[in-house]
TORKOL-4160 file (C-alpha; in steps of 0.2 Angstrom, whole numbers, padded with zeros to 4 digits, m for minus):
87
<pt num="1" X="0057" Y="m0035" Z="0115"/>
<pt num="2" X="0070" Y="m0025" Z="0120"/>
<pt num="3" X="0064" Y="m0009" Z="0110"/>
<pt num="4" X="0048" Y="m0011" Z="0120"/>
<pt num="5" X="0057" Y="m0011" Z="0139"/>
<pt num="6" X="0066" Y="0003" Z="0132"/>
<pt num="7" X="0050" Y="0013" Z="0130"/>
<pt num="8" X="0043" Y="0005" Z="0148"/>
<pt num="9" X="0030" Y="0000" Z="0137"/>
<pt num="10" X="0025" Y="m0019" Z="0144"/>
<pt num="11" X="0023" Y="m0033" Z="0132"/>
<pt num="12" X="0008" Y="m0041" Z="0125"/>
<pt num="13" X="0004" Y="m0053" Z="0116"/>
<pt num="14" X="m0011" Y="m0043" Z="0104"/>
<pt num="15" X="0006" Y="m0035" Z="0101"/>
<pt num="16" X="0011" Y="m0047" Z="0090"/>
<pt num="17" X="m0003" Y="m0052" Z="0085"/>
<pt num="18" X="m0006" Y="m0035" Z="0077"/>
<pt num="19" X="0011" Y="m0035" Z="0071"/>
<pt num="20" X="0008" Y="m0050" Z="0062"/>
<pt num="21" X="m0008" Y="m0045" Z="0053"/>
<pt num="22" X="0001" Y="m0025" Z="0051"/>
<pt num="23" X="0017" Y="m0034" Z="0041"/>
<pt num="24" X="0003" Y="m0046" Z="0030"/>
<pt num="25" X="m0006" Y="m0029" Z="0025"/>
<pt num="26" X="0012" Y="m0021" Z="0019"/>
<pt num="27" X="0019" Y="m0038" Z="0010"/>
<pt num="28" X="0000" Y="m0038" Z="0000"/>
<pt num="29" X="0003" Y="m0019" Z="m0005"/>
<pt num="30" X="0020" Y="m0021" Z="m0009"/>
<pt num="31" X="0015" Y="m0038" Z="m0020"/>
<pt num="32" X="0001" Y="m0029" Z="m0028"/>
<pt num="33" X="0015" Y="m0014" Z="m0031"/>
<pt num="34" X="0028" Y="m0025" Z="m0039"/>
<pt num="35" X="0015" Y="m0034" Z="m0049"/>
<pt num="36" X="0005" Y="m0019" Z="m0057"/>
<pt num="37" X="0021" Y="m0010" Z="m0058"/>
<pt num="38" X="0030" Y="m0020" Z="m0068"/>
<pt num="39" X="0015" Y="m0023" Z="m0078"/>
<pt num="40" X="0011" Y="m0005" Z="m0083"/>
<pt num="41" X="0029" Y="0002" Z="m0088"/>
<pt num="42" X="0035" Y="m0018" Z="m0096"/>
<pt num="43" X="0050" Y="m0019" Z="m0086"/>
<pt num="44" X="0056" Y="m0024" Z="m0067"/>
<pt num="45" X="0069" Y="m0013" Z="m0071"/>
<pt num="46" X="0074" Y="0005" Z="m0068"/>
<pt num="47" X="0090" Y="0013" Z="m0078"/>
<pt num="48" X="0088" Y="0025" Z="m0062"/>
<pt num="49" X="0083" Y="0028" Z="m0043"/>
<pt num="50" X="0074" Y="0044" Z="m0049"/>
<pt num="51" X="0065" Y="0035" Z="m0064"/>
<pt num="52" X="0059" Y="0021" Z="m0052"/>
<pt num="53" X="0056" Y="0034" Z="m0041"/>
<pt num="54" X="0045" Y="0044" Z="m0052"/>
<pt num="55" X="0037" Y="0027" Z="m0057"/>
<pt num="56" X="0031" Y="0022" Z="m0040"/>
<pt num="57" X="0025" Y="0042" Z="m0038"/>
<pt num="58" X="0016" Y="0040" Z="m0055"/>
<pt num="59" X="0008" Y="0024" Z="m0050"/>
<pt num="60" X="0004" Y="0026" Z="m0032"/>
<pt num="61" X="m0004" Y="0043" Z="m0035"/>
<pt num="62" X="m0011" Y="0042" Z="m0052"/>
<pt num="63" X="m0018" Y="0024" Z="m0050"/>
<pt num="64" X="m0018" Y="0016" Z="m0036"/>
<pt num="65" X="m0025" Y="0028" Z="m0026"/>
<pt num="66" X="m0038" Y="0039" Z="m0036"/>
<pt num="67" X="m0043" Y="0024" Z="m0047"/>
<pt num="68" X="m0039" Y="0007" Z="m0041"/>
<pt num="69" X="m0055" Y="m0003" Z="m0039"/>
<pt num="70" X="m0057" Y="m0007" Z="m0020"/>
<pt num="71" X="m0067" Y="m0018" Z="m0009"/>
<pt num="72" X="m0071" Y="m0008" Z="0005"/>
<pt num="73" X="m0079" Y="0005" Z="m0009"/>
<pt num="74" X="m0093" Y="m0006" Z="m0014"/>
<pt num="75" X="m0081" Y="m0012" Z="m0028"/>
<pt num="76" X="m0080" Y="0007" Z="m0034"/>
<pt num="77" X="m0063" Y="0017" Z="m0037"/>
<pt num="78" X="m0063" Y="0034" Z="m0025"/>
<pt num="79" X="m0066" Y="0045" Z="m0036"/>
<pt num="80" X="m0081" Y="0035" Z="m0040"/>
<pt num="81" X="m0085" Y="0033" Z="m0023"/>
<pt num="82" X="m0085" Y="0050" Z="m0022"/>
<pt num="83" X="m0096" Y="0057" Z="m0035"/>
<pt num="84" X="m0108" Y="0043" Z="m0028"/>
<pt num="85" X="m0110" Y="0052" Z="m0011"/>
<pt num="86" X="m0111" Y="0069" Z="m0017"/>
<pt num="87" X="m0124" Y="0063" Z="m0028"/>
């Protein structure tokens, strides 16, 4: 509340009402990211910040976004989703 007066932005309640919905979307992705993570490299374990880093990198942009099935693609992965609509 305080960061909001700061701003001179009033408050509202659809404010946290979106806030709420906003921090279930990110706990989902972050689930779904530990899960699968931990599943393709056979570990929940880094030796290293860069190797986890280069992990997430590796799964986030080779996976999850070019080829992770999703819902709101007709159950298709992007690039599929794609090549359908150029089609």
């Amino acid at each position: 509340m305080d960061v909001l007066r700061e701003q001179s932005c009033p408050h509202r309640r659809s404010w946290v009402y979106l806030t709420t919905w906003t921090n279930a979307a990110v706990e989902s992705f972050f689930a779904t990211l530990k899960r699968e993570l931990a599943w393709i490299h056979a570990t929940k374990t880094w030796a290293t910040r860069v190797a986890l880093r280069t992990a997430l990198f590796d799964y986030i942009e080779g996976f999850y976004n070019p080829e992770r099935i999703q819902q709101r693609l007709e159950y298709r992965s992007p690039l599929r989703f794609e090549e359908a609509a150029v089609a």
